[in-house]
C-alpha positions as CSV (number, residue, x, y, z in Angstrom):
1,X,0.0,0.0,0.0
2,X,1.6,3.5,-1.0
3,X,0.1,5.3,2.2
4,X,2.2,2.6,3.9
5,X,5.5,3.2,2.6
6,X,6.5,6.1,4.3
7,X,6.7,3.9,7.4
8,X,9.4,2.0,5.8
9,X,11.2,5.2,4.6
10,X,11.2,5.7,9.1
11,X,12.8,2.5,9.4
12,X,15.8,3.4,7.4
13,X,16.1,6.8,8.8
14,X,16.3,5.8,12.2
15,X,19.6,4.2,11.3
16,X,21.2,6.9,9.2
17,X,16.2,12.5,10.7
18,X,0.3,33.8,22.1
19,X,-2.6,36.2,23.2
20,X,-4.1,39.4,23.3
21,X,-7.4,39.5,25.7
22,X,-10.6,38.8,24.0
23,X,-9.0,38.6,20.7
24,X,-10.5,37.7,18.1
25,X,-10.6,34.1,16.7
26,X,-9.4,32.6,13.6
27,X,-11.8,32.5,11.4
28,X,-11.9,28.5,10.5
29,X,-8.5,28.0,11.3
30,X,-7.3,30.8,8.9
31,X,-3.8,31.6,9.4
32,X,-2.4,35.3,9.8
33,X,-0.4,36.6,6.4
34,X,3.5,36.8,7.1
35,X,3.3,39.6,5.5
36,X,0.6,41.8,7.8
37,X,2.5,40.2,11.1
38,X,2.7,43.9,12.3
39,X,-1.2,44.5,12.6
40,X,-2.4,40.8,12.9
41,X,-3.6,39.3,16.3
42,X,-0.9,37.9,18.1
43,X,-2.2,34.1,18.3
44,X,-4.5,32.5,15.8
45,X,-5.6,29.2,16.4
46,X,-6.5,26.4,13.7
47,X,-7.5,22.7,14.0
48,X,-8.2,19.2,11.8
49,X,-8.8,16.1,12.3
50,X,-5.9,13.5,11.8
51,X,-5.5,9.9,11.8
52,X,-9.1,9.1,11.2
53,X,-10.8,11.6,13.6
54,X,-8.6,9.6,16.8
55,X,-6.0,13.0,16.9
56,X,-6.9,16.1,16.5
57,X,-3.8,19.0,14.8
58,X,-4.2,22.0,16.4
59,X,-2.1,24.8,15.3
60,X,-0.6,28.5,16.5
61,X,1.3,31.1,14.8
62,X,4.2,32.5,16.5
63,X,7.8,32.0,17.2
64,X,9.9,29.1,15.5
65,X,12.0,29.1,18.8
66,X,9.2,29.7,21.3
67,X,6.1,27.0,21.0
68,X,4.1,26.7,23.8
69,X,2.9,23.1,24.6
70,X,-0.4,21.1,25.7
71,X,-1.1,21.3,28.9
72,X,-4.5,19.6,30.4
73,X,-7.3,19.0,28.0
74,X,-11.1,18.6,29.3
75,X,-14.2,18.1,27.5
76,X,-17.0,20.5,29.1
77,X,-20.9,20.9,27.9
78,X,-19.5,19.6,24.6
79,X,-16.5,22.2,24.2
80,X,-12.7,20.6,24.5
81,X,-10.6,23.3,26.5
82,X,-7.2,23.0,25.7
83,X,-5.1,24.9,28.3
84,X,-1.3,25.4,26.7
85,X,1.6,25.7,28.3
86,X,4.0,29.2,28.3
87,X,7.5,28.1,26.5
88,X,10.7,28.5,28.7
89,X,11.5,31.9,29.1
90,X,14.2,33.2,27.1
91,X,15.0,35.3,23.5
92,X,12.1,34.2,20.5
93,X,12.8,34.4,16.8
94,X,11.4,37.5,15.3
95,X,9.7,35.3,12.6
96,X,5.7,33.9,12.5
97,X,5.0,30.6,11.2
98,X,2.4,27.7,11.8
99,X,3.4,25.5,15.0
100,X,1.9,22.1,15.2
101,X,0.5,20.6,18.5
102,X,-1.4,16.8,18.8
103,X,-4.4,16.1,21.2
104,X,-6.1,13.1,21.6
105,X,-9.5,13.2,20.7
106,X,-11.4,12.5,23.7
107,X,-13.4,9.3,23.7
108,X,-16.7,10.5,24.9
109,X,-16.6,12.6,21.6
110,X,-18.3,12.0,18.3
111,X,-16.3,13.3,15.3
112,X,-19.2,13.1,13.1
113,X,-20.7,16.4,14.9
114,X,-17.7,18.7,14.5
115,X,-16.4,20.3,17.6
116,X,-15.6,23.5,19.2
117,X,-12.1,24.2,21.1
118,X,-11.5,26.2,23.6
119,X,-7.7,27.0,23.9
120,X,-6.0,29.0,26.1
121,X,-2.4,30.5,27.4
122,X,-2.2,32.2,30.2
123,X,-5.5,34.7,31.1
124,X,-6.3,34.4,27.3
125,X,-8.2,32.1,25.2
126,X,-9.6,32.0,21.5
127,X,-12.5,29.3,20.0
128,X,-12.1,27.7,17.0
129,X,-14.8,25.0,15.3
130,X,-13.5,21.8,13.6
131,X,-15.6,20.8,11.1
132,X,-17.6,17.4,11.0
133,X,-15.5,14.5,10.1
134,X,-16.8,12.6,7.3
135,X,-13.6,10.4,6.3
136,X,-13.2,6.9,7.3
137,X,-11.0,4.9,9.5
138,X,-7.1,5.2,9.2
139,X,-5.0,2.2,9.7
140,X,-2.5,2.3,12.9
141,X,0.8,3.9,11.9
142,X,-0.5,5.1,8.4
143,X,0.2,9.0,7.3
144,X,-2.9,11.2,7.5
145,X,-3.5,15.2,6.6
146,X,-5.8,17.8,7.9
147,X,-6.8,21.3,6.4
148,X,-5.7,23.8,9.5
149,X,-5.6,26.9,7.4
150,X,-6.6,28.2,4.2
151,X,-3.5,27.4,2.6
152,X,-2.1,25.6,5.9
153,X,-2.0,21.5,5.7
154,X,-0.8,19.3,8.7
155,X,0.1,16.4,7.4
156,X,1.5,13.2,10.6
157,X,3.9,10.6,9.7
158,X,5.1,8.1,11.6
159,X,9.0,8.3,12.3
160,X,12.0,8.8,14.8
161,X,10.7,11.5,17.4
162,X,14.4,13.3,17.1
163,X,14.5,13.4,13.0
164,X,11.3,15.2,11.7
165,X,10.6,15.3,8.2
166,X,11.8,18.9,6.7
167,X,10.0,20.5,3.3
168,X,12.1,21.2,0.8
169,X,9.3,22.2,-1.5
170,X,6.1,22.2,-1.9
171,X,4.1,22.6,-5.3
172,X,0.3,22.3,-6.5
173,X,0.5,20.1,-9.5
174,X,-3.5,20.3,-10.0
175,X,-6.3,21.9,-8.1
176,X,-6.7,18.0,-7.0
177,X,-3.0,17.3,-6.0
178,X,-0.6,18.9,-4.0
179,X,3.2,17.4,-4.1
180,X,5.5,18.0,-1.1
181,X,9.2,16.8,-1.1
182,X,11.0,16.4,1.8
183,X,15.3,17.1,2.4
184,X,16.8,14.2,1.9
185,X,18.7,13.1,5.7
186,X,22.7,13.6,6.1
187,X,23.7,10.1,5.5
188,X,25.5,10.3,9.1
189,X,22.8,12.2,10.8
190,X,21.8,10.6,13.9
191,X,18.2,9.5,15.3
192,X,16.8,7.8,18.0
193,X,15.0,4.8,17.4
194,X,12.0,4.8,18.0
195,X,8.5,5.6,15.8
196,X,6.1,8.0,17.1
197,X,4.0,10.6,15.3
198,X,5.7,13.3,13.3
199,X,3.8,16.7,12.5
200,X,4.4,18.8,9.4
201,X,3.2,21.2,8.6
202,X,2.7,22.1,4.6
203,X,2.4,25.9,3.6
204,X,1.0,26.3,0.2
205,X,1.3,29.7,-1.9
206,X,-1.4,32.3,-1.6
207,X,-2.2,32.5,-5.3
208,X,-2.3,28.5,-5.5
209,X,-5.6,27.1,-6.2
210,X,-6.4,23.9,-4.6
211,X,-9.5,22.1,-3.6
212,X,-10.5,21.3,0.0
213,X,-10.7,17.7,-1.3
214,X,-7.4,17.3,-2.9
215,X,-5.5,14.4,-2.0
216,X,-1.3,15.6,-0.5
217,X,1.7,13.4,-1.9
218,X,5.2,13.6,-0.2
219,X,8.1,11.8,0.4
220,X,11.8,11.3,-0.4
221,X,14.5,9.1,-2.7
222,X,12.3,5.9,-3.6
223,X,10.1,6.5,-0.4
224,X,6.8,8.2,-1.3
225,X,2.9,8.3,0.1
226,X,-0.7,10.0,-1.2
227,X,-3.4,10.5,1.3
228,X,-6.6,12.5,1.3
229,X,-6.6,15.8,2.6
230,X,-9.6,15.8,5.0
């Protein structure tokens, strides 16, 4: 199964890769433009479904060098709160990009009615709806990807928790088929071996026209996987 070989590509690497008060929400999970970072809220929040509905992606813009983390997560009157966690203190890249975070989705919730989050940092929070999901199951350690953004894609791998995939480019070769290739790994570059869920996540041009149904392939060398973008 192509969705499956990615898993393999894992294998062989592992032996040789904030929050203003009452601001205002993204507007389904649309992220901020680089280019307005100056006038833009200062946290915008996006989410998707991943791995068949069981994870859910939920994404912040901000610092490269400063991500915050998940703290506790509760499901109350039907809303998941997600409290984050301040990063360490210390100097923060002047830059804004997409930062990836994984939840669980709670068990006692059904995917198929969508959901609202709840996230906070600090004495700040902002609400974001996930859409219903309508995809079906995902096979255990199988690639998934998740619209977080207008032109923001989280896509989870499965791989060596120290050796991330990186993009090296990322092109729309219809409006049904996004292509991502990822840097091919220092042949001595060391990673820890073990397989656990990798988040990318996949930035796509502001002038490119894709469709919210369009399937995202990726991969590296002879290593390569297509999956649904739900």
């Amino acid at each position: 199964m192509r969705t499956r070989v990615f898993a393999a590509l894992a294998g062989s690497i592992l032996a040789a890769g904030l929050l203003a008060g009452c601001a205002t929400p993204a507007a389904s999970g649309s992220a901020p433009d680089p280019g307005e970072a100056d006038s833009a809220p200062e946290v915008q929040v996006g989410a998707g479904w991943l791995d068949g509905a069981k994870a859910i992606a939920l994404v912040t813009w901000g610092s490269s060098s400063c991500v915050p983390a998940v703290g506790e997560t509760a499901l109350k009157s039907g809303v998941l709160v997600v409290s984050l966690r301040e990063p360490e203190p210390g100097p923060c890249t002047d830059d804004l990009v997409a930062r990836p975070l994984e939840i669980a989705t709670p068990s006692a919730l059904e995917p198929a009615d969508g959901l609202r989050l709840r996230v906070s940092l600090g004495d700040s929070s902002a609400e974001v709806d996930l859409g219903a999901y309508s995809g079906g199951p995902v096979e255990e350690f199988t690639p998934s990807a998740a619209w977080v953004g207008d032109r923001t894609i989280a896509l989870r791998t499965w791989g060596s928790s120290t050796c991330p995939p990186v993009v090296a480019d990322t092109r729309a070769e219809s409006p049904a088929s996004v292509v991502v290739r990822f840097v091919v790994p220092d042949a001595d570059q060391m990673c820890t071996a073990d397989v656990a869920p990798q988040l990318t996540i996949v930035q796509l041009d502001p002038d490119t026209d894709v469709n919210r149904d369009a399937t995202l392939s990726f991969g590296v060398l002879d290593a390569a996987g297509t999956v649904p973008i739900r």
